[in-house]
C-alpha positions as CSV (number, residue, x, y, z in Angstrom):
1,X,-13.7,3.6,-13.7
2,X,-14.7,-0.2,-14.2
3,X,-16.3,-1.7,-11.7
4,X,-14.1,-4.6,-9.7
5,X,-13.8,-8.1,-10.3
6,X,-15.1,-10.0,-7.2
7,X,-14.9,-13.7,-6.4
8,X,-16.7,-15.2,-3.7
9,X,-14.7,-18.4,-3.3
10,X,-16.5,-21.3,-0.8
11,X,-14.0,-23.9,0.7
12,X,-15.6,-27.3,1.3
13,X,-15.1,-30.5,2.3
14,X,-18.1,-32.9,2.6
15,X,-20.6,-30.1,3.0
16,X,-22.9,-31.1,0.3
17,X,-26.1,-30.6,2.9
18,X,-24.6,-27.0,3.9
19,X,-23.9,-26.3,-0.8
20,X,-27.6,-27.7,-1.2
21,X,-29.2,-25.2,1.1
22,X,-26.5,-21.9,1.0
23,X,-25.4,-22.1,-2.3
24,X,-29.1,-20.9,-4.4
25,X,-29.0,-18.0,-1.8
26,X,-25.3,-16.9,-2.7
27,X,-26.1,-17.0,-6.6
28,X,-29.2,-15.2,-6.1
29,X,-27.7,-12.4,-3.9
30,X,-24.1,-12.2,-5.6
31,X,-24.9,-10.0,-8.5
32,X,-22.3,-10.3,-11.0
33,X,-19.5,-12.0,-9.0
34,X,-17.6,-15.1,-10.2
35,X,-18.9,-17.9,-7.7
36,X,-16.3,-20.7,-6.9
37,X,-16.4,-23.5,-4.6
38,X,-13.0,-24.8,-3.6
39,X,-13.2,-28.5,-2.9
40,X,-10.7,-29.8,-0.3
41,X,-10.6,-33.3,-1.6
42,X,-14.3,-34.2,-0.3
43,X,-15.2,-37.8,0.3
44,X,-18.5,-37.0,-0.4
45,X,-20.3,-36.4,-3.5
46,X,-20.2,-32.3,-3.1
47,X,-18.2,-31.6,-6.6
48,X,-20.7,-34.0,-8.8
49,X,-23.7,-32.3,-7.0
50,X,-22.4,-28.1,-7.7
51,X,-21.2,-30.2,-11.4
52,X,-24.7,-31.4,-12.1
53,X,-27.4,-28.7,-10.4
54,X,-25.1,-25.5,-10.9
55,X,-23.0,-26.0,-14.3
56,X,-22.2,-22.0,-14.3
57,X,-20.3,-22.3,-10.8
58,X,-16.5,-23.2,-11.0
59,X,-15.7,-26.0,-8.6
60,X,-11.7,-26.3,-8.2
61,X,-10.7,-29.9,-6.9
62,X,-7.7,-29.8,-4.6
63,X,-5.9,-33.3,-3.9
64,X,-6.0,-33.2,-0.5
65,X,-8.1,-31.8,2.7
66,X,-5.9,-29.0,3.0
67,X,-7.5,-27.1,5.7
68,X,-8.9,-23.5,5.6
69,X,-5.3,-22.0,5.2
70,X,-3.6,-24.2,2.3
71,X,-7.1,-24.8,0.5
72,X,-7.5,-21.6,-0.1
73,X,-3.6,-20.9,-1.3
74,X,-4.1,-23.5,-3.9
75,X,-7.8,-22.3,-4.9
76,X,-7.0,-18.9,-5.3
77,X,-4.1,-19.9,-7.7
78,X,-6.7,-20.3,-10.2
79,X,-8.2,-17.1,-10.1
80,X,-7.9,-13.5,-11.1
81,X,-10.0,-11.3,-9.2
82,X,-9.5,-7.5,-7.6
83,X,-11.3,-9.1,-4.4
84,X,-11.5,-12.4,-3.0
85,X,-14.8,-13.6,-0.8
86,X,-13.5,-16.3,1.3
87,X,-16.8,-17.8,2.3
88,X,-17.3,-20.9,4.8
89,X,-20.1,-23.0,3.5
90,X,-22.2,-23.0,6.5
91,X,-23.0,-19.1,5.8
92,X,-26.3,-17.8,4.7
93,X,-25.9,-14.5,2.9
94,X,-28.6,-11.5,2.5
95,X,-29.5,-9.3,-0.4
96,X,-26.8,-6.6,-1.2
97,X,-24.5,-8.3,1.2
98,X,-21.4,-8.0,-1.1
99,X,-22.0,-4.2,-2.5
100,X,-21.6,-2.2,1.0
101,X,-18.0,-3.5,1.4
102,X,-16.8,-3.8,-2.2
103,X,-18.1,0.3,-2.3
104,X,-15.9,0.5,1.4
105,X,-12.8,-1.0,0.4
106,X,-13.3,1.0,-3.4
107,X,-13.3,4.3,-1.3
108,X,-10.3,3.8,0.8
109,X,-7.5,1.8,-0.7
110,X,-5.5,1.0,2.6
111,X,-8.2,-0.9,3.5
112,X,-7.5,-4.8,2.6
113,X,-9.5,-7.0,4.2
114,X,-13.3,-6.3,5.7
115,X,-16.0,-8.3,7.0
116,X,-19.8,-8.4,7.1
117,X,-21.5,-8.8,10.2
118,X,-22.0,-12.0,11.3
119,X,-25.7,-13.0,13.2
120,X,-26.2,-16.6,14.4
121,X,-28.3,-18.8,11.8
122,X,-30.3,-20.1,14.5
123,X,-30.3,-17.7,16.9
124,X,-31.1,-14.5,15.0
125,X,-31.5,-12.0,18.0
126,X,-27.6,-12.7,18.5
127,X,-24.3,-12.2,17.4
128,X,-22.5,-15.2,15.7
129,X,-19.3,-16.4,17.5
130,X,-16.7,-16.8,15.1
131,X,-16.7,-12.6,14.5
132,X,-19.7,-11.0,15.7
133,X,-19.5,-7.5,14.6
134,X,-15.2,-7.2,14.2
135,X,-12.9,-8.5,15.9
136,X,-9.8,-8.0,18.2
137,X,-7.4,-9.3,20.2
138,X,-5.4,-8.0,23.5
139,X,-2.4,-7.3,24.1
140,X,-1.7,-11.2,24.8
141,X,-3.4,-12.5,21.8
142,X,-6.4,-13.7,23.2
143,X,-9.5,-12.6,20.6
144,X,-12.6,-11.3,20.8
145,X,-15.4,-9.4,19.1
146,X,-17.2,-6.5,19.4
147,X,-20.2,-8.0,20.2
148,X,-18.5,-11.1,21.8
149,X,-16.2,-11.9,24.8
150,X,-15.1,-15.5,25.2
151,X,-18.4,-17.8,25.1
152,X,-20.8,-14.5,25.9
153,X,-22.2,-13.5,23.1
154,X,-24.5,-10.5,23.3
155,X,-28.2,-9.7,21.1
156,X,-27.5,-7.8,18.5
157,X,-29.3,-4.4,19.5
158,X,-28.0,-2.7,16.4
159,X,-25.2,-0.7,18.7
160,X,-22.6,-2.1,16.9
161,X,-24.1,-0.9,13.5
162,X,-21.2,1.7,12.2
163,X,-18.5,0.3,10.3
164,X,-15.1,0.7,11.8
165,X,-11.5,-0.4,11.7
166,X,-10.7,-3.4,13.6
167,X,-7.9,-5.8,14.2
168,X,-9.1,-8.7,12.4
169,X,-11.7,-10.2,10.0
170,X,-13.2,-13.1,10.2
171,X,-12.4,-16.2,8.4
172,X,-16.4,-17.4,8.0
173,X,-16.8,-14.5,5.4
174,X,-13.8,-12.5,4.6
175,X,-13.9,-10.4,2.3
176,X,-9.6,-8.9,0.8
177,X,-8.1,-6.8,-1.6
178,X,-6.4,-9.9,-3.9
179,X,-2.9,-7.6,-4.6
180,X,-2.4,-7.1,-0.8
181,X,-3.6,-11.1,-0.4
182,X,-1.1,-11.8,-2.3
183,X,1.9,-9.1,-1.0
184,X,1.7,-10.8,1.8
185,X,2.2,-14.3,1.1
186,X,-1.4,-15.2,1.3
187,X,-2.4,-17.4,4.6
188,X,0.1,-19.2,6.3
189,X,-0.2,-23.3,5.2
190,X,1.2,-24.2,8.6
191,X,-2.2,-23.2,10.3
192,X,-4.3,-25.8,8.7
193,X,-7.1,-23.7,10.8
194,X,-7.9,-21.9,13.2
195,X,-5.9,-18.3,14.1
196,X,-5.1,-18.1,10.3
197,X,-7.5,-15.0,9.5
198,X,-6.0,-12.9,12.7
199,X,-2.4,-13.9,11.2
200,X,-3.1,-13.0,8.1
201,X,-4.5,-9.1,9.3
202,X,-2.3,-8.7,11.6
203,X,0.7,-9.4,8.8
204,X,-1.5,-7.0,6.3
205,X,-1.5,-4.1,9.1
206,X,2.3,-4.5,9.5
207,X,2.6,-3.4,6.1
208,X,0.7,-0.5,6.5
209,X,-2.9,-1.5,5.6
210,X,-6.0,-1.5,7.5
211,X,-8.5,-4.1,8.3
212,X,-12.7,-3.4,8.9
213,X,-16.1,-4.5,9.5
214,X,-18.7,-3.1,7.6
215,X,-22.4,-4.2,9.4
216,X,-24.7,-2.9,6.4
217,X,-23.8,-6.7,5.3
218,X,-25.4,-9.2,7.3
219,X,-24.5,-12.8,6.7
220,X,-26.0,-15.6,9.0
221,X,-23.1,-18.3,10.2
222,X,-24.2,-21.8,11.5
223,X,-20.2,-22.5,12.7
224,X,-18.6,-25.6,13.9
225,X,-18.9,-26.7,10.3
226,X,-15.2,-28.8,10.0
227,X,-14.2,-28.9,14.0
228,X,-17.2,-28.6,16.0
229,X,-16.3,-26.5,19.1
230,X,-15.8,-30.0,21.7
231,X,-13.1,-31.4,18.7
232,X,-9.7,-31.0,20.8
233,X,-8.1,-31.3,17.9
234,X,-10.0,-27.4,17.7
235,X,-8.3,-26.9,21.2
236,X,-5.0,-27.8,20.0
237,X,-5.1,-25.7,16.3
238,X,-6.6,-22.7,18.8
239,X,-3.6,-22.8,21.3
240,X,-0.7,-24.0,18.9
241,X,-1.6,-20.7,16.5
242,X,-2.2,-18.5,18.8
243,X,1.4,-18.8,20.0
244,X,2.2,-18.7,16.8
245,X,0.6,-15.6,15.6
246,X,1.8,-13.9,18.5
247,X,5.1,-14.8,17.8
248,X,5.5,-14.0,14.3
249,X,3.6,-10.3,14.6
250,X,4.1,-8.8,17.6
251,X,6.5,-6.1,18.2
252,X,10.1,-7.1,20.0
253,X,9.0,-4.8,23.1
254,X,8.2,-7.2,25.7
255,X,7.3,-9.9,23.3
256,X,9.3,-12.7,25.4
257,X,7.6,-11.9,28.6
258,X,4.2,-12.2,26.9
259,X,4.9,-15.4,25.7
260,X,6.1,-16.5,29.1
261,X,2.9,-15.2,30.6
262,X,0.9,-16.7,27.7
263,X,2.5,-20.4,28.3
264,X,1.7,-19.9,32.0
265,X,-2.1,-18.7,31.4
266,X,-2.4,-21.7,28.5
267,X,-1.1,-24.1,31.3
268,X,-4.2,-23.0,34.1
269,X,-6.7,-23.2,30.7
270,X,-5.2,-26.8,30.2
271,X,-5.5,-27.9,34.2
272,X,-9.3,-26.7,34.2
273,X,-9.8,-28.9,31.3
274,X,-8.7,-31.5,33.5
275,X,-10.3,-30.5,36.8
276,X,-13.7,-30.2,34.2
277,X,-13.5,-34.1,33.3
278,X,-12.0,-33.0,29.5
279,X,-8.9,-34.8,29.8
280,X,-8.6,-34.8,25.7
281,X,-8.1,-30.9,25.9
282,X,-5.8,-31.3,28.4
283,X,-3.6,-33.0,26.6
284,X,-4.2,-30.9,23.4
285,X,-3.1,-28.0,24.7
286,X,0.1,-29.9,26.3
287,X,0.6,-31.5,22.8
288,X,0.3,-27.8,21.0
289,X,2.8,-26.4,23.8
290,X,5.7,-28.8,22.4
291,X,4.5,-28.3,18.7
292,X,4.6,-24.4,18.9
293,X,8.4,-25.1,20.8
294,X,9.0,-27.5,17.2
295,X,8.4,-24.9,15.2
296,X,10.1,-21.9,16.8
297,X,13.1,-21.9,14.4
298,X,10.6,-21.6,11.7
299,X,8.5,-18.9,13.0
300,X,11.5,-17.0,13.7
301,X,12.3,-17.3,10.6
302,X,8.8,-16.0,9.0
303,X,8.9,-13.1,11.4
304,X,12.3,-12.0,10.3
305,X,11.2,-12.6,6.3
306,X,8.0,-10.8,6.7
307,X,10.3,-7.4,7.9
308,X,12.1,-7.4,4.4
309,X,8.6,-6.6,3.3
310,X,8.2,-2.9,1.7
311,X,6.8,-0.8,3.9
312,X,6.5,-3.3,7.0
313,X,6.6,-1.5,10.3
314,X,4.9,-3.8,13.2
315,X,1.5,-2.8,14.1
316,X,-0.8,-2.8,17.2
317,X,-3.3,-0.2,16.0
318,X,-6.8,-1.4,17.6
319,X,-5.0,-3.6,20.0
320,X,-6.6,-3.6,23.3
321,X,-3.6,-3.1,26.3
322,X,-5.5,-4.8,29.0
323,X,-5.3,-8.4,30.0
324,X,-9.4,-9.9,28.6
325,X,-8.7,-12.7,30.4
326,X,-8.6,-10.5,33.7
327,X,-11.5,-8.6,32.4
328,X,-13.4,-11.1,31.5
329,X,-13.2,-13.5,34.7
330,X,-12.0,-11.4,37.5
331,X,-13.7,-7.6,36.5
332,X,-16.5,-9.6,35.4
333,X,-16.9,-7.6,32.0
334,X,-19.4,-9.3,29.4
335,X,-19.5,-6.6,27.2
336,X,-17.5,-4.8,24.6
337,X,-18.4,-1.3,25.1
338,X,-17.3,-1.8,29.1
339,X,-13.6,-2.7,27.2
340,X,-13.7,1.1,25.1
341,X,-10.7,2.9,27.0
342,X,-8.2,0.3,26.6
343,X,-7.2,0.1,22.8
344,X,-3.8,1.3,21.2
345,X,-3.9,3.9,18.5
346,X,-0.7,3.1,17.1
């Protein structure tokens, strides 16, 4: 059997500082994969830079700063791979970080989309953010990681060390199987970014694949590359998706009441930003309220277009059934293992 094509594709818009200090790293621990970086219409001068010090890297131009989601539709347009890396630029990677998952993913083919684990650049002892060591969400739609629970983000002790199926991979170094990328309809352009990476798994699992970590590849992620975590235009991308995701994906059963409880919980979030001297976030979650009520009509629409798919049966394997948020500030659990008894194997 041949071995697999494999593209690590990096999206960037004016990260020449984070191409001039990743980039030699990813060619020198990529093996034979085509490297790529997908410029989102920089302002800067990334695309001469990657023209002039790396001639044998591709760099696709997009017109316009697309965003995570629609950048990467139109990059990966352009190229014919078995796998697609989807790599943020702010990501250091390790020797042999790409073989452990490709071999994964070669082994089992209902697996479509995996993810390293992820370590804070700066922090090293600790588990980065944006995906720690796999993530999930609950039966809400609020994510986490194992090895992250809201802002608490735990040392990475090496107890989260076996791979394992998950709910969703992250976006910072995601690593899919191209034919199910593309089955699917790729990511969803409406996102821009944020949430796009849980929509996109949770849409893959509905058609009967699988999604995993694999922690024998370490990469180390700065985050807060594009929207640094006090943007509320983040805020706003984070709450307007989320409603969205849940929307489109989960199962009929109970799915209005959720969103009910969901607009309720969103509402307390958006008074504490208040109450915290944040009044921008308050009115950024306000503002994604009416533009998730805009585009109902639309999601509906996605949701009942993604059932004609073949095969498409909606999914909540590795769903936890609890409430995190009640875990999290009321039970006052910080950790993932004290979360273990509450996932759906369905």
């Amino acid at each position: 059997m041949s071995e697999p094509s494999v593209a690590v594709v990096i999206l960037n818009y004016n990260g020449k500082k984070f191409l001039e200090r990743f980039l030699p790293s990813i060619i020198q621990h990529s093996g034979f994969s085509l490297i790529f970086v997908a410029d989102n219409g920089s302002t800067d001068d990334s695309v001469k830079f990657v023209n002039v010090n790396y001639p044998l890297v591709k760099v696709i131009e997009n017109k316009n700063n697309f965003g995570y989601a629609q950048g990467y539709n139109e990059a990966l347009k352009e190229i014919n791979a078995d796998y697609f890396v989807l790599l943020n630029s702010d990501v250091e990677v390790t020797k042999g970080w790409i073989n452990p998952i490709i071999e994964l993913m070669q082994s089992n083919p209902t697996i479509a989309a995996c993810q390293p684990k992820l370590i804070d650049f700066t922090q090293r002892n600790l588990f980065e953010y944006a995906g720690a060591s796999g993530g999930f969400i609950d039966t809400y739609c609020y994510p986490f990681c194992r090895g992250r629970l809201f802002s608490t983000v735990e040392q990475d002790q090496n107890q989260y060390n076996e791979p394992t199926e998950v709910f969703w991979a992250t976006g910072a170094s995601l690593f899919v199987r191209a034919i199910a990328f593309l089955e699917v309809g790729g990511l969803d352009n409406e996102y821009f970014a944020h949430m796009e990476e849980i929509d996109l798994c949770w849409r893959l699992k509905n058609v009967g694949y699988k999604i995993y970590v694999h922690p024998g590849s370490v990469v180390y992620h700065i985050g807060g590359g594009t929207l640094n975590k006090f943007s509320s235009r983040k805020t706003y991308l984070n709450f307007r998706n989320n409603l969205i995701t849940l929307t489109k994906n989960h199962p009929p059963e109970f799915l209005f009441f959720k969103i009910i409880y969901r607009l309720i919980l969103d509402g307390v979030a958006a008074t504490s930003f208040l109450f915290s001297g944040t009044p921008k976030h308050f009115f950024a979650v306000i503002q994604a309220h009416f533009a998730y009520y805009k585009r109902l009509p639309q999601t509906l629409r996605k949701r009942k277009e993604m059932q004609k798919l073949p095969g498409f049966q909606f999914n909540t394997t590795c769903m936890y059934q609890g409430n995190i948020v009640f875990e999290y500030f009321i039970s006052g659990k910080r950790k993932f293992t004290q979360l273990l008894k509450g996932f759906s194997a369905r």
